[in-house]
PyMOL Python script that loads the backbone (N, CA, C, O; Angstrom):
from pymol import cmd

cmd.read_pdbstr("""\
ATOM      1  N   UNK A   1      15.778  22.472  -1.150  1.00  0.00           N
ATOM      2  CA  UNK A   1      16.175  21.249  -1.813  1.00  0.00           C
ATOM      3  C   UNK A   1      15.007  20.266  -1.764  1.00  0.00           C
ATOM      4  O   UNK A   1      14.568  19.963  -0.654  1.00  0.00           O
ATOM      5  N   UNK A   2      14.466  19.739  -2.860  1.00  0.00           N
ATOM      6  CA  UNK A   2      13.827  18.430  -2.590  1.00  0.00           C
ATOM      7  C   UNK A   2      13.814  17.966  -2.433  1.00  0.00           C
ATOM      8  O   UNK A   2      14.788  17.634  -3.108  1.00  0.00           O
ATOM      9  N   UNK A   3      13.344  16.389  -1.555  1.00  0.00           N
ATOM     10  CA  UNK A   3      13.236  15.461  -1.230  1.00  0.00           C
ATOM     11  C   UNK A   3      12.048  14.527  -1.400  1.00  0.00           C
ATOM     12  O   UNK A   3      10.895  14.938  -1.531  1.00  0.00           O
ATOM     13  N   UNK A   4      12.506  12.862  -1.387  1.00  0.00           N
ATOM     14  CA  UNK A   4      11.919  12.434  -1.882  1.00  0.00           C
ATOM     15  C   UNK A   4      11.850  11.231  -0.497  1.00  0.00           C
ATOM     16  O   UNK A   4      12.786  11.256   0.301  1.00  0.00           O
ATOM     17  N   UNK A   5      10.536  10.063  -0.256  1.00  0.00           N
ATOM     18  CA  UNK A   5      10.713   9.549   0.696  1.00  0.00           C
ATOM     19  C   UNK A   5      10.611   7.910  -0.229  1.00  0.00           C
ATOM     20  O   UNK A   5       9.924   7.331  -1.071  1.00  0.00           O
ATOM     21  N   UNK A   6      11.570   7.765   0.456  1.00  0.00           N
ATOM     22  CA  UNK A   6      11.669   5.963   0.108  1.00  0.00           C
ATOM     23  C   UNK A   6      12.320   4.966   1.161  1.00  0.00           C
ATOM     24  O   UNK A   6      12.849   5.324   2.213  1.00  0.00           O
ATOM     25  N   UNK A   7      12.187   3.561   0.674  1.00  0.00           N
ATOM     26  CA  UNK A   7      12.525   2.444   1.540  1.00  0.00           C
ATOM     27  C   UNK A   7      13.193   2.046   1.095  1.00  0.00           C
ATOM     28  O   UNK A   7      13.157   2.179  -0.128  1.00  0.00           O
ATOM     29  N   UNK A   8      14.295   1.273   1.669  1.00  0.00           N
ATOM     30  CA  UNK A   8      15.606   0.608   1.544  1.00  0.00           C
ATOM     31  C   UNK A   8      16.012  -0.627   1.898  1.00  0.00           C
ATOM     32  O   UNK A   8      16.771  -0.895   2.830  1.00  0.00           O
ATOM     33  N   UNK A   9      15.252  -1.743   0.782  1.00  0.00           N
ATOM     34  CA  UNK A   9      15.750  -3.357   1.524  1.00  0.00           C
ATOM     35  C   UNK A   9      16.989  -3.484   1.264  1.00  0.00           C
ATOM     36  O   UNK A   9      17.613  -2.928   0.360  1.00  0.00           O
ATOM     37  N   UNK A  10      17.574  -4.602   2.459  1.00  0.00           N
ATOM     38  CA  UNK A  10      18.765  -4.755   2.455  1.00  0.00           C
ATOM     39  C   UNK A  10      18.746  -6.092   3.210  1.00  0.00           C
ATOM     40  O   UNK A  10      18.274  -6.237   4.337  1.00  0.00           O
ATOM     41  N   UNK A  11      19.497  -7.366   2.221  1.00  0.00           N
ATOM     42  CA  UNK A  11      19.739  -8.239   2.634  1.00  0.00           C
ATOM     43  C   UNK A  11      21.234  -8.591   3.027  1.00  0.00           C
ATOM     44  O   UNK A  11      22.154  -8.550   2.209  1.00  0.00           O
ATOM     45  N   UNK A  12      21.408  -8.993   4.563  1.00  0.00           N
ATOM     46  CA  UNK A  12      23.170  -9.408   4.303  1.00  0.00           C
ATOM     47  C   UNK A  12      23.015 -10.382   4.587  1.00  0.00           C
ATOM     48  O   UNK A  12      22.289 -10.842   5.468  1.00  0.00           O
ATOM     49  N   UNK A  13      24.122 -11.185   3.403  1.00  0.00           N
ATOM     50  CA  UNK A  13      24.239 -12.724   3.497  1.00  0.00           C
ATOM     51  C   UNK A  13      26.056 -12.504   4.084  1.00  0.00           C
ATOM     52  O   UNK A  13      26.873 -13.403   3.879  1.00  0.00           O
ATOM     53  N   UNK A  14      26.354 -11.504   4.633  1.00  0.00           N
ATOM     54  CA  UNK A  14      27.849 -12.189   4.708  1.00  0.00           C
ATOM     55  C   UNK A  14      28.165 -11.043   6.183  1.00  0.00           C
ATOM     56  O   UNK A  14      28.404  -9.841   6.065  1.00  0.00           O
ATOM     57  N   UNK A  15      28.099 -11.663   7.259  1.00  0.00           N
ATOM     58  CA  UNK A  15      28.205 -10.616   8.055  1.00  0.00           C
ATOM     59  C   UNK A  15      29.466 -10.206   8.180  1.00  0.00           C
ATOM     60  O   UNK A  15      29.407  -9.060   8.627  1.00  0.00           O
ATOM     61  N   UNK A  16      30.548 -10.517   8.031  1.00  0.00           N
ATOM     62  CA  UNK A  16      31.598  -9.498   7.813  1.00  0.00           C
ATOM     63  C   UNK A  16      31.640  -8.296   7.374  1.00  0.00           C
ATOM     64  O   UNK A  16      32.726  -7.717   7.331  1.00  0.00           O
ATOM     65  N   UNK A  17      30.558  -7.720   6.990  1.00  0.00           N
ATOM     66  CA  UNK A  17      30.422  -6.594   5.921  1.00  0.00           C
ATOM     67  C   UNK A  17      29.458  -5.340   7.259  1.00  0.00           C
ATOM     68  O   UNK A  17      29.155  -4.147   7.230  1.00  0.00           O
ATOM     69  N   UNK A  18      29.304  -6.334   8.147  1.00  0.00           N
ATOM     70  CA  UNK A  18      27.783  -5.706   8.854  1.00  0.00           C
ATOM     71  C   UNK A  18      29.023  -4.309   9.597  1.00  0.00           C
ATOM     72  O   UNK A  18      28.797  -3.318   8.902  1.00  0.00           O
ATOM     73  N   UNK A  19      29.802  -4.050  10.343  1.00  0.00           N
ATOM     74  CA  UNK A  19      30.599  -3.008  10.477  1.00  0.00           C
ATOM     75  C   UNK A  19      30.392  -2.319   9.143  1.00  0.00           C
ATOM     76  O   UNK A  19      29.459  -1.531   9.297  1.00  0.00           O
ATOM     77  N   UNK A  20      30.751  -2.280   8.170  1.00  0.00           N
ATOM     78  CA  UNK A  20      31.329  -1.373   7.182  1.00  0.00           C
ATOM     79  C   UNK A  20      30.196  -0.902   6.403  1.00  0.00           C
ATOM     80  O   UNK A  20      30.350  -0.115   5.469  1.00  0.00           O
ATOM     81  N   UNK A  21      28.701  -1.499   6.866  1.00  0.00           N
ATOM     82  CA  UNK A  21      27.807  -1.135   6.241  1.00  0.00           C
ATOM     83  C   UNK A  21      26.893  -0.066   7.526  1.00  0.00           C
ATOM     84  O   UNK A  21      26.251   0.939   7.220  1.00  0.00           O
ATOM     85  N   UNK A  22      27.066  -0.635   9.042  1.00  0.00           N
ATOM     86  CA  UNK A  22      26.691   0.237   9.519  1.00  0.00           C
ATOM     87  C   UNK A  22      27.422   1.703   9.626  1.00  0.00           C
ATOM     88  O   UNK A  22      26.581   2.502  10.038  1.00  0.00           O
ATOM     89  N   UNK A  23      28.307   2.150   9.469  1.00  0.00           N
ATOM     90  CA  UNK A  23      29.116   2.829   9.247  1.00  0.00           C
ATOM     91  C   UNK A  23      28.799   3.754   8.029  1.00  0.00           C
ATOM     92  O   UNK A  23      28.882   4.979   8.114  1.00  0.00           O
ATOM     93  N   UNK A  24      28.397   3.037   6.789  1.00  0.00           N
ATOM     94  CA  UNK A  24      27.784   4.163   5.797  1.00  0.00           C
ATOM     95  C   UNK A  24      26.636   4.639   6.036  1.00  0.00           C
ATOM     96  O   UNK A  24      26.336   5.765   5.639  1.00  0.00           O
ATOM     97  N   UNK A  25      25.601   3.699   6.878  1.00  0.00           N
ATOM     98  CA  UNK A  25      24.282   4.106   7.045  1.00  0.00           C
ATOM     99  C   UNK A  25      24.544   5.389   8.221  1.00  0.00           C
ATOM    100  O   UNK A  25      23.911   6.443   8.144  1.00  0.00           O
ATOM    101  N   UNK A  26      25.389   5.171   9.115  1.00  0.00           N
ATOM    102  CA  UNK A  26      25.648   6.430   9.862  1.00  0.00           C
ATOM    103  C   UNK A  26      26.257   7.817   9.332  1.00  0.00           C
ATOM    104  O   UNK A  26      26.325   8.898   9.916  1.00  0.00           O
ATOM    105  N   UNK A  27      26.631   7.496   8.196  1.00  0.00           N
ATOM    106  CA  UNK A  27      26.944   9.039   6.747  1.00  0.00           C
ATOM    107  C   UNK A  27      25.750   9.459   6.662  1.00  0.00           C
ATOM    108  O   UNK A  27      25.679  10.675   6.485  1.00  0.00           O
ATOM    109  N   UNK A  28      24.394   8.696   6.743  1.00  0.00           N
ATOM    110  CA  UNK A  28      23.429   9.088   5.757  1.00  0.00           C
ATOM    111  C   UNK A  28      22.281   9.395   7.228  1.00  0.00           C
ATOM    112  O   UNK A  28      21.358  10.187   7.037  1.00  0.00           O
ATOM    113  N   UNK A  29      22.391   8.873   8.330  1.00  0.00           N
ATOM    114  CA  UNK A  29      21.590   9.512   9.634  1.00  0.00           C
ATOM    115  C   UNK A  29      20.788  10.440   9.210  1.00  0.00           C
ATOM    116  O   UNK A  29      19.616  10.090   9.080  1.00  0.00           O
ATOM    117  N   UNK A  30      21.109  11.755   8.897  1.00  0.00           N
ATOM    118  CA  UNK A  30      20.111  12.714   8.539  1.00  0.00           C
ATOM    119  C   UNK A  30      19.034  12.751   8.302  1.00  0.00           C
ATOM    120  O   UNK A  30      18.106  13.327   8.870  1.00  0.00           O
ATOM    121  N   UNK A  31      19.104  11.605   6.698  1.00  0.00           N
ATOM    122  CA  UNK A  31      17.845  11.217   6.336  1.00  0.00           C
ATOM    123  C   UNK A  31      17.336  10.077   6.871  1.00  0.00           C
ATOM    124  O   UNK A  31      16.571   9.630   6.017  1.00  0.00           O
ATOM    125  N   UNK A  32      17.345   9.327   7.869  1.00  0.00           N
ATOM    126  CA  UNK A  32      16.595   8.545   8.033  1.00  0.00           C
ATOM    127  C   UNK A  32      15.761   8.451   8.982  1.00  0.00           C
ATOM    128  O   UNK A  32      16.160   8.582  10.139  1.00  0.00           O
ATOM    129  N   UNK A  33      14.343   8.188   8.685  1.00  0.00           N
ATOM    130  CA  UNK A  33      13.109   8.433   9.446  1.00  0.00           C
ATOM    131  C   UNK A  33      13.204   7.113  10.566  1.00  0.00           C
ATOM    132  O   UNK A  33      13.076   7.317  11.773  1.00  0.00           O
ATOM    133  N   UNK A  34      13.426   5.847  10.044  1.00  0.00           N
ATOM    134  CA  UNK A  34      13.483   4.859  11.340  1.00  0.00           C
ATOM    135  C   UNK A  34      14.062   4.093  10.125  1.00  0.00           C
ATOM    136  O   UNK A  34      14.166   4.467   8.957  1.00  0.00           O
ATOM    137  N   UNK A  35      14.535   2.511  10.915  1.00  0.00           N
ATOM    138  CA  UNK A  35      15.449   1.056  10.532  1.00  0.00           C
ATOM    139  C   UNK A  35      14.492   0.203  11.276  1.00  0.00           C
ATOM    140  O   UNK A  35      13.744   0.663  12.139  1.00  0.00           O
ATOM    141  N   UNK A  36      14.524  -1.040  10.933  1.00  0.00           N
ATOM    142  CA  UNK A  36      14.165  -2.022  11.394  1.00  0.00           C
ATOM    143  C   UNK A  36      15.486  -3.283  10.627  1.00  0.00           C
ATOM    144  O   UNK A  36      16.110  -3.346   9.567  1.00  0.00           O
ATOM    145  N   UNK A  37      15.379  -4.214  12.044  1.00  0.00           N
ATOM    146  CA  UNK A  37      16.589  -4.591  11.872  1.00  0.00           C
ATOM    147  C   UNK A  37      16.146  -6.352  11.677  1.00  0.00           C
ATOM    148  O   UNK A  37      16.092  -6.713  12.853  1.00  0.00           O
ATOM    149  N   UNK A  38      15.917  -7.200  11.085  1.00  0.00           N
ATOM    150  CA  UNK A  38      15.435  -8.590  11.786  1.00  0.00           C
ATOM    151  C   UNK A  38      16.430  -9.658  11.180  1.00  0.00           C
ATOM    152  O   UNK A  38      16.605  -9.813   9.971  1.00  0.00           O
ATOM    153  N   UNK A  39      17.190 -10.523  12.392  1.00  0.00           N
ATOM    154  CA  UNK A  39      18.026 -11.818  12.121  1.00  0.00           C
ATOM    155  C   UNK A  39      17.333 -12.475  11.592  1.00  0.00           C
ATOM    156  O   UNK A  39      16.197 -12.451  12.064  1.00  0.00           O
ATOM    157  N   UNK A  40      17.534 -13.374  10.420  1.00  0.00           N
ATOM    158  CA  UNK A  40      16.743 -14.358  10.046  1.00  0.00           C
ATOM    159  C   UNK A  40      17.594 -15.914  10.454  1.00  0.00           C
ATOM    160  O   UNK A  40      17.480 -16.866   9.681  1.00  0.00           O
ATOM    161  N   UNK A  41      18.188 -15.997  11.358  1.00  0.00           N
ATOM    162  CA  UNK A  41      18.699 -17.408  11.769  1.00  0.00           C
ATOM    163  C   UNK A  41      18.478 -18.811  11.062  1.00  0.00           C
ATOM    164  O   UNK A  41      19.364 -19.664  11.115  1.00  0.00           O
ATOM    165  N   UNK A  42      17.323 -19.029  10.421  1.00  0.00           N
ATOM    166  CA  UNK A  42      17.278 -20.061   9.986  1.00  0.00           C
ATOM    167  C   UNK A  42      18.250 -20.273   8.428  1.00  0.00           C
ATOM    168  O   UNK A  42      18.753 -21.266   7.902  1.00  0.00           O
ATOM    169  N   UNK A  43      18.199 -18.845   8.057  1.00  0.00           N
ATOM    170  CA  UNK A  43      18.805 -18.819   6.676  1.00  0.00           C
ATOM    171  C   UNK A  43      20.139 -18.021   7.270  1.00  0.00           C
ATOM    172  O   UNK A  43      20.955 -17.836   6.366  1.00  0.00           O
ATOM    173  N   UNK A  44      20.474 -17.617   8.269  1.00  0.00           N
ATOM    174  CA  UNK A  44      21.780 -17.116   8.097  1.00  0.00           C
ATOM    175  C   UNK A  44      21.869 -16.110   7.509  1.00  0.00           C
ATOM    176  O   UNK A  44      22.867 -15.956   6.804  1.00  0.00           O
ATOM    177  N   UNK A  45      21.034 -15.238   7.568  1.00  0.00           N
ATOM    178  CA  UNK A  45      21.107 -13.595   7.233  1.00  0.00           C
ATOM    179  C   UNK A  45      19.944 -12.917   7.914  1.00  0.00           C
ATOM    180  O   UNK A  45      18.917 -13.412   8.378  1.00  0.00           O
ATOM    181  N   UNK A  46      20.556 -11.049   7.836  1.00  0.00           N
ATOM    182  CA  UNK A  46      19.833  -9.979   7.781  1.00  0.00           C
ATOM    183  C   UNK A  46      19.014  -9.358   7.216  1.00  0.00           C
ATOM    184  O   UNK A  46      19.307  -8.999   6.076  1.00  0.00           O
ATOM    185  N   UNK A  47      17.729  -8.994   7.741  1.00  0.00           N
ATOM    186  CA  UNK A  47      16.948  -8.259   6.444  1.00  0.00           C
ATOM    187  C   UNK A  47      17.138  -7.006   7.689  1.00  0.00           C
ATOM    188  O   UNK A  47      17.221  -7.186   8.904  1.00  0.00           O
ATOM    189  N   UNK A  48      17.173  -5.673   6.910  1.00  0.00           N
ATOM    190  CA  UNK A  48      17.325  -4.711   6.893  1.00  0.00           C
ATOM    191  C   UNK A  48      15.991  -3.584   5.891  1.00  0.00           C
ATOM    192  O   UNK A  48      15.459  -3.560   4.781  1.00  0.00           O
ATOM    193  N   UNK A  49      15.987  -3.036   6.799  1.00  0.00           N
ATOM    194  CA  UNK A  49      14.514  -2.021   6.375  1.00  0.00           C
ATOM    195  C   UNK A  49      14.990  -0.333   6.917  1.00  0.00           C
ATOM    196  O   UNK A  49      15.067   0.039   8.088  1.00  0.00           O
ATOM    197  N   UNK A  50      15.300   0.605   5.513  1.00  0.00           N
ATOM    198  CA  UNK A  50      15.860   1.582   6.429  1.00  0.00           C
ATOM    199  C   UNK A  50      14.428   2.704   5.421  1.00  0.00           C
ATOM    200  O   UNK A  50      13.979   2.505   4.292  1.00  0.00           O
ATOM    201  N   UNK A  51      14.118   3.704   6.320  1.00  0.00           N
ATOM    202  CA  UNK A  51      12.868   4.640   5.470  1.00  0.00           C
ATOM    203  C   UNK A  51      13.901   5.580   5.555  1.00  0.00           C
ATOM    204  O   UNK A  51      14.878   5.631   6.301  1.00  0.00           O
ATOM    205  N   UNK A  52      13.338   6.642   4.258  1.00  0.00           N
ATOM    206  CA  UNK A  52      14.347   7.756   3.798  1.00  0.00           C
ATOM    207  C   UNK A  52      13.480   9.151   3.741  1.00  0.00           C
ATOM    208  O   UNK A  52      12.370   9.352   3.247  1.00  0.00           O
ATOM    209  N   UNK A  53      14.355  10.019   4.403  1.00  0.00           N
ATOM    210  CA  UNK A  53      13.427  11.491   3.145  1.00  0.00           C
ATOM    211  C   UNK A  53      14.831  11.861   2.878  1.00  0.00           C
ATOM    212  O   UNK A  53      15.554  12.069   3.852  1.00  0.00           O
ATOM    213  N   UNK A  54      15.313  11.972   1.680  1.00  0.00           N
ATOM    214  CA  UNK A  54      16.712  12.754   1.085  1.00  0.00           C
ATOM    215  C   UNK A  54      16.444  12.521  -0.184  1.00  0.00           C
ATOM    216  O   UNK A  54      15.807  11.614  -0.720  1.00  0.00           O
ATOM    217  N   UNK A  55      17.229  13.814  -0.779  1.00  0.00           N
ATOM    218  CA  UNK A  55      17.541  14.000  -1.777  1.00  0.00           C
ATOM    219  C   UNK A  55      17.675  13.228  -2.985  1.00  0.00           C
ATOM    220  O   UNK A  55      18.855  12.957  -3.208  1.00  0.00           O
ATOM    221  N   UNK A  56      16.968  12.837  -3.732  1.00  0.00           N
ATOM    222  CA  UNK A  56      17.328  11.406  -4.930  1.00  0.00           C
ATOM    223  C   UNK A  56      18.952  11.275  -5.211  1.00  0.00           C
ATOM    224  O   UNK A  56      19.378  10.122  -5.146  1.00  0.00           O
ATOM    225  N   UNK A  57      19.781  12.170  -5.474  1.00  0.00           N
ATOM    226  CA  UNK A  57      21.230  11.764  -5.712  1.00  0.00           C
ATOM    227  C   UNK A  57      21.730  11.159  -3.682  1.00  0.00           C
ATOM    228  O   UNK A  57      22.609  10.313  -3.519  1.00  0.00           O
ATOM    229  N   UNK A  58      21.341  11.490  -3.046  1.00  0.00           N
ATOM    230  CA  UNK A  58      21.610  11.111  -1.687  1.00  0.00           C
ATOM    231  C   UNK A  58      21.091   9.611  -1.456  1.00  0.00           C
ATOM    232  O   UNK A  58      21.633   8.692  -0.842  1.00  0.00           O
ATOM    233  N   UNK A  59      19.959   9.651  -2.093  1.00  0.00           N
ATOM    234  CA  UNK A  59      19.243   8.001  -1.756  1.00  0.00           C
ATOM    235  C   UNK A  59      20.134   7.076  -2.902  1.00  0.00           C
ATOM    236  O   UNK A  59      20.454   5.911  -2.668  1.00  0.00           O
ATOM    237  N   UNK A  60      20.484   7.798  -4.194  1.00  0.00           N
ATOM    238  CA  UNK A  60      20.978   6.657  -4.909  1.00  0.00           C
ATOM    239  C   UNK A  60      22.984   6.393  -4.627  1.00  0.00           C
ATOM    240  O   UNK A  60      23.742   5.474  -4.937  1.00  0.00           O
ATOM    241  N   UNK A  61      23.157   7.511  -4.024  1.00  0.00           N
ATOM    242  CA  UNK A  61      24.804   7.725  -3.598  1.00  0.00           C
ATOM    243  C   UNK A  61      24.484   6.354  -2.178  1.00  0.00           C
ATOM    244  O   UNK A  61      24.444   5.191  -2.581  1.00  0.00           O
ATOM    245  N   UNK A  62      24.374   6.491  -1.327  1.00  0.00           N
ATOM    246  CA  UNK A  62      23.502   5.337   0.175  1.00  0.00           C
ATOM    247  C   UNK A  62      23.603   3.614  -0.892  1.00  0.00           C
ATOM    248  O   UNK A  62      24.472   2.745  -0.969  1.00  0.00           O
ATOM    249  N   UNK A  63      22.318   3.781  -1.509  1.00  0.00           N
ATOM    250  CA  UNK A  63      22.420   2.487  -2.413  1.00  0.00           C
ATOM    251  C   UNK A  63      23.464   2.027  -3.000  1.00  0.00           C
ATOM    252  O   UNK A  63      23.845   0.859  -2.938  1.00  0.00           O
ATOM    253  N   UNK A  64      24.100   3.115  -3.734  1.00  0.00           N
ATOM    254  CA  UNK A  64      25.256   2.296  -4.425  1.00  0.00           C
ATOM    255  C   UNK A  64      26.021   1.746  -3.490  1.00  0.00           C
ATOM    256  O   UNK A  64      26.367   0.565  -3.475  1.00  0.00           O
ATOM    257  N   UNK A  65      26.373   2.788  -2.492  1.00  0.00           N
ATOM    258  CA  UNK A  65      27.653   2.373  -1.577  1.00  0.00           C
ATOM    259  C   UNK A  65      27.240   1.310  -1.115  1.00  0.00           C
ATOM    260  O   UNK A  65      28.185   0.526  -1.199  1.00  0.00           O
ATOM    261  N   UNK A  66      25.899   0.534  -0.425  1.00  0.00           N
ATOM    262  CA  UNK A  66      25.612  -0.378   0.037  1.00  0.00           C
ATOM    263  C   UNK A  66      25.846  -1.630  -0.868  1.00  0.00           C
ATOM    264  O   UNK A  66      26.236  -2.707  -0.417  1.00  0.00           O
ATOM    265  N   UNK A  67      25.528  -1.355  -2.398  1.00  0.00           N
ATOM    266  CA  UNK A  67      25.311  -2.689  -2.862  1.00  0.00           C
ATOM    267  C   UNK A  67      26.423  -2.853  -3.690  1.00  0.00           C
ATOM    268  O   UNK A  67      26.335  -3.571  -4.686  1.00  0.00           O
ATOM    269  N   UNK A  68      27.752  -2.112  -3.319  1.00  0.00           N
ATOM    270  CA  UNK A  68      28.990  -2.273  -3.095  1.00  0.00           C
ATOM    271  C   UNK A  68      29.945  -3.597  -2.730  1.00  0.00           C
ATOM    272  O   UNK A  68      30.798  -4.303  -3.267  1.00  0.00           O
ATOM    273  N   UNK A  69      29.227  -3.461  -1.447  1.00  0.00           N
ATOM    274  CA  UNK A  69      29.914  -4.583  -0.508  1.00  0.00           C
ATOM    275  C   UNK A  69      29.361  -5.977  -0.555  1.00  0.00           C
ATOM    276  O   UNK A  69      28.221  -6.438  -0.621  1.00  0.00           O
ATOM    277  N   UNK A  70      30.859  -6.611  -0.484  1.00  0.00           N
ATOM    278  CA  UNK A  70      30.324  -8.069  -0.735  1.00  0.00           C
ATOM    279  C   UNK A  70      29.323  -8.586   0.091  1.00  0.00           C
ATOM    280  O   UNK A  70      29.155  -8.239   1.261  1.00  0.00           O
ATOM    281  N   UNK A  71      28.620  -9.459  -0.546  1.00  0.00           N
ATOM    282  CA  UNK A  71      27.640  -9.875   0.379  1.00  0.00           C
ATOM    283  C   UNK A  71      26.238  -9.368   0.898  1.00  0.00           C
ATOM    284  O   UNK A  71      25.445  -9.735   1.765  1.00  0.00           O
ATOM    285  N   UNK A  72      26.296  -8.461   0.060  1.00  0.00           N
ATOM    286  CA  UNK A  72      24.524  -7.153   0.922  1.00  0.00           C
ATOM    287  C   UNK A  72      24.082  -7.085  -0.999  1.00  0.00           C
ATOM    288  O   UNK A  72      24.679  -6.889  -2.057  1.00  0.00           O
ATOM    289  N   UNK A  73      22.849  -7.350  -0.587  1.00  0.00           N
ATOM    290  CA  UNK A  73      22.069  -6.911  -1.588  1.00  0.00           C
ATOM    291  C   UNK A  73      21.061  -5.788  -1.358  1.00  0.00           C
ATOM    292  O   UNK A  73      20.404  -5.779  -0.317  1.00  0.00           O
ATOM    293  N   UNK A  74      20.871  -4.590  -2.531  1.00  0.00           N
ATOM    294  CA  UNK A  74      19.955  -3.495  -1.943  1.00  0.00           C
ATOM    295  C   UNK A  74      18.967  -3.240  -3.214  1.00  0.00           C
ATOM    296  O   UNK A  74      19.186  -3.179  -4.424  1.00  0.00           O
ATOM    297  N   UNK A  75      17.991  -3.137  -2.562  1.00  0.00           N
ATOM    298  CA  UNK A  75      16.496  -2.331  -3.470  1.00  0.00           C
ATOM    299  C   UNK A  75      15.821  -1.527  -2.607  1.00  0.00           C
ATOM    300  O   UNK A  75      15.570  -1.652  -1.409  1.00  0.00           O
ATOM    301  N   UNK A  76      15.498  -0.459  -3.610  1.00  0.00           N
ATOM    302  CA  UNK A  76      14.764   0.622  -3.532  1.00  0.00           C
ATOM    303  C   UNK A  76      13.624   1.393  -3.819  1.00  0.00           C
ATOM    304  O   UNK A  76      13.528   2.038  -4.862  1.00  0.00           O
ATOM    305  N   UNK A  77      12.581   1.354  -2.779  1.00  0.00           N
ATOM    306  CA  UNK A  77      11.165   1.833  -3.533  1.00  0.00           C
ATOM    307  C   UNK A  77      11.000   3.049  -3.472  1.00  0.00           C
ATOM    308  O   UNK A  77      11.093   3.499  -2.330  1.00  0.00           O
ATOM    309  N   UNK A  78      10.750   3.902  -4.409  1.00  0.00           N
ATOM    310  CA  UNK A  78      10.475   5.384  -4.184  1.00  0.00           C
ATOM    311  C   UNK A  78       8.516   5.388  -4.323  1.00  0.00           C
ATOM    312  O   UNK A  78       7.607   4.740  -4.842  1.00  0.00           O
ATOM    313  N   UNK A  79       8.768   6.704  -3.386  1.00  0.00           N
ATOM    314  CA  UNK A  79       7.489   7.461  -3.173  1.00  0.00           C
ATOM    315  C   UNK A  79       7.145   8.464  -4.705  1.00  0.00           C
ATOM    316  O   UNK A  79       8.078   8.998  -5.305  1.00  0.00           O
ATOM    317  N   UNK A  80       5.698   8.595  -5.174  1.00  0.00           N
ATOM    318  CA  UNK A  80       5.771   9.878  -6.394  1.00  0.00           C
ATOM    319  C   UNK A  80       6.345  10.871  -6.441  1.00  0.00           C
ATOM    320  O   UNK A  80       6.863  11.570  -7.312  1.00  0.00           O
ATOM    321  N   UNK A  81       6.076  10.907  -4.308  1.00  0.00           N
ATOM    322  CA  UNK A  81       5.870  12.643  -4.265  1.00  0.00           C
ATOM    323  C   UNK A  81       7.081  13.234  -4.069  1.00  0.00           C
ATOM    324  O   UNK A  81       7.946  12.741  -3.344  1.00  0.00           O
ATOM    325  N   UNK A  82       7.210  14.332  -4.710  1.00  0.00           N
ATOM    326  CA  UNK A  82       8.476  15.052  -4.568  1.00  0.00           C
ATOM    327  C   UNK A  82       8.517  16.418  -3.623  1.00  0.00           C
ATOM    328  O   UNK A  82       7.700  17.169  -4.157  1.00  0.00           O
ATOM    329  N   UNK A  83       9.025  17.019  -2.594  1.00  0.00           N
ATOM    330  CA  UNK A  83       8.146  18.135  -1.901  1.00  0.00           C
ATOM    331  C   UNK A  83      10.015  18.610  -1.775  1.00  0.00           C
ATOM    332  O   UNK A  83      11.053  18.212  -2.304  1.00  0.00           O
ATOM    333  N   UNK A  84       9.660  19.598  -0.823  1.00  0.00           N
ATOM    334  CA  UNK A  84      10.594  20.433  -0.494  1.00  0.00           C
ATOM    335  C   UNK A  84      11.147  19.765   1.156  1.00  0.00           C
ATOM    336  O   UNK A  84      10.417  19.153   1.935  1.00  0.00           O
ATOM    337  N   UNK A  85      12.439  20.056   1.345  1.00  0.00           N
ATOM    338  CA  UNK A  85      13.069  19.834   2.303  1.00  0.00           C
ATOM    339  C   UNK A  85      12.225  19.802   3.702  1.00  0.00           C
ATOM    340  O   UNK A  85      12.275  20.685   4.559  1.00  0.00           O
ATOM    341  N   UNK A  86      11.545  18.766   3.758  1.00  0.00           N
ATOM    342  CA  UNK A  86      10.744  18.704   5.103  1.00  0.00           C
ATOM    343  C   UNK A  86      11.448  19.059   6.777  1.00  0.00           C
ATOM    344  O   UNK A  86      10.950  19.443   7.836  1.00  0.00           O
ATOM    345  N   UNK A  87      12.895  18.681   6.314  1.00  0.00           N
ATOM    346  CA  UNK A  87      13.689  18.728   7.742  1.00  0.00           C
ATOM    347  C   UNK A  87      13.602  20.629   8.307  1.00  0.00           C
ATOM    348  O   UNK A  87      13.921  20.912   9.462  1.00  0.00           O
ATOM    349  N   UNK A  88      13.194  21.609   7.422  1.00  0.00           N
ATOM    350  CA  UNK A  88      13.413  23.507   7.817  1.00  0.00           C
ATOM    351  C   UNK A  88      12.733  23.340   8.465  1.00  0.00           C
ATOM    352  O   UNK A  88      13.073  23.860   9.528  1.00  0.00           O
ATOM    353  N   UNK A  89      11.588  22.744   8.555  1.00  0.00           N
ATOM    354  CA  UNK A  89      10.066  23.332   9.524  1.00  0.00           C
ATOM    355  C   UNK A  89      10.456  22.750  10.782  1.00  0.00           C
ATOM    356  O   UNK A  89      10.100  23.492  11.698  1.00  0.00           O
ATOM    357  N   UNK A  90      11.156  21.521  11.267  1.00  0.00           N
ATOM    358  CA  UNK A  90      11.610  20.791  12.303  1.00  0.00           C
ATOM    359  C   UNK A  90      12.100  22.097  12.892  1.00  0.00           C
ATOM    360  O   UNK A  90      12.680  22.106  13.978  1.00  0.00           O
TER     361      UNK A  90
END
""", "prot")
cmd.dss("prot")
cmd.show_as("cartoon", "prot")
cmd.util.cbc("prot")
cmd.orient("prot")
């Protein structure tokens, strides 16, 4: 299967949502290489940084569900490269 590696901003302006969003990101564990997490206190929200290697219907199934929920906004940068399932050789 191919895979593709990309990044995943994610702003939450409404933390009520922060359960139900960590919760999808734990569906998608597999693919994710690392998160970075940073409060922004002065403005009253989350920025969220998640890196990916999965499948393009997997990275855009993740996104939708995220930018779903009230309150979270999501964008997505993809990489060119397209390769084969990096996780067999692990």
């Amino acid at each position: 299967m191919s895979t593709r590696v990309a990044v995943m901003s994610i702003i939450v302006e409404n933390e009520d949502n922060i359960e139900k969003l960590n919760s999808i990101l734990h569906e998608y564990g597999e693919y994710v290489i690392g998160r970075m997490g940073i409060p922004y206190r002065v403005k009253n929200i989350n920025i969220i940084s998640i890196a990916l290697d999965a499948p393009q219907d997997a990275i855009s199934s993740l996104s939708g569900k995220l930018g779903k929920l009230f309150g979270i906004s999501v964008k997505t940068a993809y990489s060119g490269i397209i390769s084969e399932d990096s996780k067999e050789g692990k």
